[in-house]
N, C-alpha and C positions, 0 to 999 in steps of 0.2 A: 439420513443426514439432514437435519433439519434447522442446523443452526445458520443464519442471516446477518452478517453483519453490512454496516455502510463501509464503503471503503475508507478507510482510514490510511496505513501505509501497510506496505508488505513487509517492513521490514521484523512490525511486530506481531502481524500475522504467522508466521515463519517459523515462531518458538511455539507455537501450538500443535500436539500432535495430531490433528486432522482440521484440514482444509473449510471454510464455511460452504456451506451448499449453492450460495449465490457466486461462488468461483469454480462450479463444476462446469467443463463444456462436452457437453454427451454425446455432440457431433465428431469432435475428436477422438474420444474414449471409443467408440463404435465402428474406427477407422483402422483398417490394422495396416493399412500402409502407410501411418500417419505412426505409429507408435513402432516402426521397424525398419526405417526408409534405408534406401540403400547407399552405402558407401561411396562414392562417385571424387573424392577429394585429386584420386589420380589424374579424373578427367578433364577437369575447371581449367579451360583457359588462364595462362599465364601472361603477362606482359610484360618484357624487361623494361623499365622504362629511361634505361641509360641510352637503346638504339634508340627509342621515341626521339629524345630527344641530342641524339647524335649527331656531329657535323657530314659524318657520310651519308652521302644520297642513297644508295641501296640497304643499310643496315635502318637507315629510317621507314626508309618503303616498305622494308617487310616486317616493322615492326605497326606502322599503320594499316598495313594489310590486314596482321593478325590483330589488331586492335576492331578492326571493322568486322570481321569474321567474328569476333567474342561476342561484339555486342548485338550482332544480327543472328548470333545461332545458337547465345547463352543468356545475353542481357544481363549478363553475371564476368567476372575475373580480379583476378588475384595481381598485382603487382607489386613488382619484386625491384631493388635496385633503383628506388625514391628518391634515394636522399634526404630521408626524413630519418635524426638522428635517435637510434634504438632507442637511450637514455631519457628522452623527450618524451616519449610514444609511451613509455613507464608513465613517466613524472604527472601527467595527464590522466592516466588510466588512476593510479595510486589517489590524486588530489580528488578525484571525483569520488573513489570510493570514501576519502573521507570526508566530502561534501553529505554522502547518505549516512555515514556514523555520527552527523550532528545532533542534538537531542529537537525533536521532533518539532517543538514550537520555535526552533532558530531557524528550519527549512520551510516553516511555513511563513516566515519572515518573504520567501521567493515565490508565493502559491499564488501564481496571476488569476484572471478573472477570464479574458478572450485570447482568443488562437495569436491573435496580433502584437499582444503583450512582449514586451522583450525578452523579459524572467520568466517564464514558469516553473514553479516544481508541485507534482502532482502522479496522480497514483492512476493503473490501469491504461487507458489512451482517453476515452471520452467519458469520465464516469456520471457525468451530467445525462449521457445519453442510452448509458446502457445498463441492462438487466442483469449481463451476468460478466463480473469482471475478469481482468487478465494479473497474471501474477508478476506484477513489474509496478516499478516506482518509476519515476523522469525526472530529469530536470532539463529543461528546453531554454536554448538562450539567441539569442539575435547576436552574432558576431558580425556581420558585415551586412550594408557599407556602414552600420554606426557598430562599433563594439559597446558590446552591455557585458558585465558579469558578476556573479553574486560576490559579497563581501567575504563571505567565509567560504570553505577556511583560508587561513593565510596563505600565499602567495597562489593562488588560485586564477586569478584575474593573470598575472604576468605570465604563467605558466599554459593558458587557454589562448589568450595572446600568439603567443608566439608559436605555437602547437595549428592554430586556425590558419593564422596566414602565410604555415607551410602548405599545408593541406590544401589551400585557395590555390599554390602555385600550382601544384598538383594537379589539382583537377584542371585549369585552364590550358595544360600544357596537352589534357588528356583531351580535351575539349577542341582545341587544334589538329590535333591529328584523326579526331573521331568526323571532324569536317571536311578534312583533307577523306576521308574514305567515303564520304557519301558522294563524293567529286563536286565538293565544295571551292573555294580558297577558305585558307589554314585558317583565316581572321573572322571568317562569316559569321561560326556557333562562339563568337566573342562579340559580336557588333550587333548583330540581330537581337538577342535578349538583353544586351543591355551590360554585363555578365562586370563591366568595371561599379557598375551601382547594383550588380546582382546581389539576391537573398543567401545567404549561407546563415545557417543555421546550425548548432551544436547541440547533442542532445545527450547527456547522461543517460544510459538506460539501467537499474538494478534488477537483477534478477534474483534473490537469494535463493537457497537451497529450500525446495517446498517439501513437506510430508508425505504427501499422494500427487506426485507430478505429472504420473499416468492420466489424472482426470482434469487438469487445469491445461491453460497454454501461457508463454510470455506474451503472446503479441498473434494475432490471427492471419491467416492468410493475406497479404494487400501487397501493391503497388505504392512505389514512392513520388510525389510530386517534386517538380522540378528537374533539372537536365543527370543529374551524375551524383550516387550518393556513396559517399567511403566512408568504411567501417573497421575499427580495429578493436580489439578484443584481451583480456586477462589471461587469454588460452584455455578459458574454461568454454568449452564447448555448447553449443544452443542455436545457432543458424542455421536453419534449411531453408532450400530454394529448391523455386520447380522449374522440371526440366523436363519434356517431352511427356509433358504425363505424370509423371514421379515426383513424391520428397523424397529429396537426398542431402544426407549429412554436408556441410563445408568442415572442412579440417584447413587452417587458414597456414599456410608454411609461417616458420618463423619470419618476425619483422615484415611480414607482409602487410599491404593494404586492401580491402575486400572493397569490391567496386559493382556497383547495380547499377543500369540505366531505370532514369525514373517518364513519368508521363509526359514529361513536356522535350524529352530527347524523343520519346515515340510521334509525337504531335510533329516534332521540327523537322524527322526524317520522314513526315508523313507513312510512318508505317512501317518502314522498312527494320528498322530497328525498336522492338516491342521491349515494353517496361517490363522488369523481371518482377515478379511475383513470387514471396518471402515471407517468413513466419518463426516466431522466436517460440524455442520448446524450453523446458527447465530439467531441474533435476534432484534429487535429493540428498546431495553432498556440499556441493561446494554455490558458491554467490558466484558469478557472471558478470561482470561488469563489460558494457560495450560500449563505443564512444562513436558516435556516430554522427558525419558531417554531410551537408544536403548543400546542394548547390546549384540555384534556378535562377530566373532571367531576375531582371529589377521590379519591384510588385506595379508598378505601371506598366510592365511592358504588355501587349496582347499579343497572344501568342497563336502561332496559327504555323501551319505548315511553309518550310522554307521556297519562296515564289522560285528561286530555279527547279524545286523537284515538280514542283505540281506543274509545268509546260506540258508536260506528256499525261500525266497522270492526273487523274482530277482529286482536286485535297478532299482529304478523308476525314480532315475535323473541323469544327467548327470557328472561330475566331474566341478566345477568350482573354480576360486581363487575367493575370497570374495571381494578384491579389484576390482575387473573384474565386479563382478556381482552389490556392490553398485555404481559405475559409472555409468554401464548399468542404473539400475533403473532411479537415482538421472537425468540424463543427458537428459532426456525423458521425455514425459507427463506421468503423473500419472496415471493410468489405469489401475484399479481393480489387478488380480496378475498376467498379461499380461508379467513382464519379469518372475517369475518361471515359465510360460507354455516356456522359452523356453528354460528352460532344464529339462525340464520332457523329459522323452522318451517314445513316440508312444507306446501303447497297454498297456499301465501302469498306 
């Protein structure tokens, strides 16, 4: 297999019957618990999040309890009972698939230059950086605190709108009760980073249906920057997370929202609670579209382990501005949580 192309998009890679050789990943393909992983969908921590945010004091407690339990024994869960309206959670998934069915020179009309840009759309994760690509297209946009959104297609913008700054209540309400479990107060992981002038970011991702899926991947093993990332999905299946060791399949319940803690939730609980580590697979039938929303401090803030937990314990990372540290990542190849080891600090 000797054919090389530069990346272009996947979407017309896709109608070819075998893959280019520069999107084989042999470390994958040689992995057999990577090509078989196991079912675990029964196990994934669930979070109703109508007791989260209940007026009764005990149906809340022990919905913060098992919220703190998720994220400190999964860094992975599933929540159920949002209030994020089914119909919406479509209308977003649908618009963005036909953001990728635009003819090729109208998306590149969105194809930024730096990680910083508001718009991007572009192919792979970093293909500036890397040798052998991943079988996914993007489109990356800065919703908050300024909203950007591409022009096309129509109603795209109002529909991303109102889709983000459900999803923003979401996570902050998640974000309150994940502080209340570290024995926080409920305001802290909202005042500390900043979180009313925080980064949220939205990201199209396509997946389409590949040829030889067995030998490519969507997206490699990594860590996500910033406090809290939710995920929702076409129901075409391609998410795994590791867990004790293991890939294992997510099977997402209906209208649910898929929820990873990212590095700078591991920074802030100093440790306690670790970034989930994830990796998008494909397949040879059906396009995958996921819609995925990142939620971290304000890019000024520097971010450093919360001063009540480090009294006893001494912090375990380093001090960094946010902005500093998602360039780092973004600007690099993707590689498991290789930029948080580089501010951990030694014996910690």
């Amino acid at each position: 297999m000797e054919n090389i192309v530069q990346p272009a998009n996947i979407k017309q890679l896709s109608e070819f019957p075998l893959i280019p050789s520069n999107y084989v990943h042999s470390s994958y393909n040689n992995n057999s618990s990577a090509t078989d992983p196991d079912d675990v969908s029964n196990s994934i921590p669930i979070v109703d999040f109508s007791l989260l945010t209940s007026h009764d004091p005990h149906q809340r407690s022990t919905a913060i309890h098992q919220l703190g339990k998720a994220c400190q024994d999964w860094g992975f869960f599933m929540v159920v009972n949002h209030g994020i309206p089914e119909k919406l959670m479509k209308a977003v998934i649908d618009c963005t698939h036909e953001f990728f069915n635009l003819p090729e020179e109208e998306k590149q009309e969105f194809a930024g230059k730096h990680v910083l840009d508001p718009i991007r759309y572009g192919t792979s994760f970093n293909a500036s950086k890397e040798i052998v690509f991943f079988w996914r297209d993007y489109l990356k946009v800065f919703v908050h605190p300024h909203f950007h959104s591409p022009t096309k297609p129509q109603g795209y913008r109002d529909i991303t709108s109102e889709y983000t700054q459900k999803i923003r209540e979401v996570a902050r309400k998640l974000l309150s009760g994940i502080s209340e479990s570290l024995g926080l107060e409920e305001s802290f992981l909202d005042r500390a980073p900043d979180l009313e002038s925080g980064l949220q970011i939205f990201v199209g991702n396509y997946y389409p249906g590949c040829p030889q899926p067995e030998l490519t991947m969507g997206l490699p093993a990594h860590s996500d920057h910033g406090l809290l990332t939710i995920l929702i999905n076409n129901q075409v299946e391609g998410l795994q997370l590791q867990h004790q060791g293991k890939w294992l399949h997510v099977k997402a319940l209906p209208n649910s929202l898929l929820v990873n803690t990212g590095d700078h939730l591991e920074i802030f609980s100093n440790g306690k609670y670790k970034s989930n580590v994830h990796r998008a697979v494909v397949n040879n039938k059906e396009t995958r579209i996921s819609i995925v929303t990142t939620h971290g401090p304000s890019l000024e803030t520097v971010v450093s382990p919360a001063s009540p937990l480090v009294d006893k314990d001494p912090a375990a990372y380093i001090p960094m501005k946010y902005r500093d540290y998602l360039e780092l990542q973004q600007s690099n190849i993707l590689d498991g949580k290789s930029s948080l080891e580089r501010v951990k600090i030694p014996n910690n």
